[in-house]
C-alpha positions in Angstrom: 0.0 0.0 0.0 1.5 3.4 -1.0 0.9 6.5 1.3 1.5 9.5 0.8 5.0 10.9 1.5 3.7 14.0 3.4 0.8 12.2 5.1 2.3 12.3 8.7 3.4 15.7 7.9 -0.5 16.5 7.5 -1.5 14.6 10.7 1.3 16.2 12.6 -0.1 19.3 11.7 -3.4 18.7 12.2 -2.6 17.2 15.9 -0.9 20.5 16.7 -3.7 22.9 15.8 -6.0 20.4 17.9 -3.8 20.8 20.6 -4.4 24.3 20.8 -7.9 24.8 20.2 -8.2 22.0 22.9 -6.5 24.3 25.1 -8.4 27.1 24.3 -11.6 25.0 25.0 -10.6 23.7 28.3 -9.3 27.3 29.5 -12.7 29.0 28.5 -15.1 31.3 31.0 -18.0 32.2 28.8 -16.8 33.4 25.6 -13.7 34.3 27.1 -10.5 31.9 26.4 -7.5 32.5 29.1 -4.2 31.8 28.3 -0.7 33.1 27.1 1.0 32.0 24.3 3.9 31.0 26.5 1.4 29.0 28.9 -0.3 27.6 26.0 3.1 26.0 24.6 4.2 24.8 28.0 1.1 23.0 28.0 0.5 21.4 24.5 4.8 21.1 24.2 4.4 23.2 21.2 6.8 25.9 20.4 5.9 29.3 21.1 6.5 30.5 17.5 3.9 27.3 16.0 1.5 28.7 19.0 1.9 32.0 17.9 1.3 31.8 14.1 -1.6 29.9 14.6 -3.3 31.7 16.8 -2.7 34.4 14.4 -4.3 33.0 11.5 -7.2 32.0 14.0 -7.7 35.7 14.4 -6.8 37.0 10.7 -9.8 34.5 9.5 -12.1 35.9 12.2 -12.4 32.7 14.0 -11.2 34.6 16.9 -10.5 37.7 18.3 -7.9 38.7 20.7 -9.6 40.9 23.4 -5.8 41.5 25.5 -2.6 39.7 26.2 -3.8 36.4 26.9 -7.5 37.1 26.6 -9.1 35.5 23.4 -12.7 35.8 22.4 -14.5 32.4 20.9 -17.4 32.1 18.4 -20.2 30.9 19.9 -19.6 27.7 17.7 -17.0 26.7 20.0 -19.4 26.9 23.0 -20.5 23.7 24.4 -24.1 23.2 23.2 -25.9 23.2 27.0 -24.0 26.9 27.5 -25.7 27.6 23.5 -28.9 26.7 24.9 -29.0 28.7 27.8 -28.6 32.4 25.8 -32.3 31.8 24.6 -31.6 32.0 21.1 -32.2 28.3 20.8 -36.4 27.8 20.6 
């Protein structure tokens, strides 16, 4: 069976921006994600240059929106559906 020669590249990738929206999930008040790009690195043992560029391109495609230094703001998409539920928009 051929695979491929960049197809662990891909998953590699793909494992590293899960790793960060993971974090931004699980470090979450609200809307409101908390959490440095140092701290986040630390914790997902990603660099803090791979942190940084992502969340970058998380913010120039309006996915999120940096509200301070460490402060991110998260569609509502990413909000688990019982929090969605509770903002009455749901009928």
């Amino acid at each position: 069976m051929w695979i491929n020669e960049h197809f662990w590249d891909m998953v590699s990738c793909l494992d590293e921006r899960l790793k960060v929206l993971d974090y931004l999930m699980n470090h979450r008040t609200g809307q409101y994600a908390i959490g440095t790009i140092k701290k986040i690195s630390e914790d997902t043992g990603l660099s803090v240059s791979r942190v940084q560029k992502f969340l970058k391109t998380l913010e120039k495609k309006n996915i999120i929106q940096r509200k301070g230094n460490g402060v991110y703001i998260l569609p509502q998409a990413m909000a688990p559906v019982s929090e969605r539920n509770k903002s009455g928009r749901d009928s």
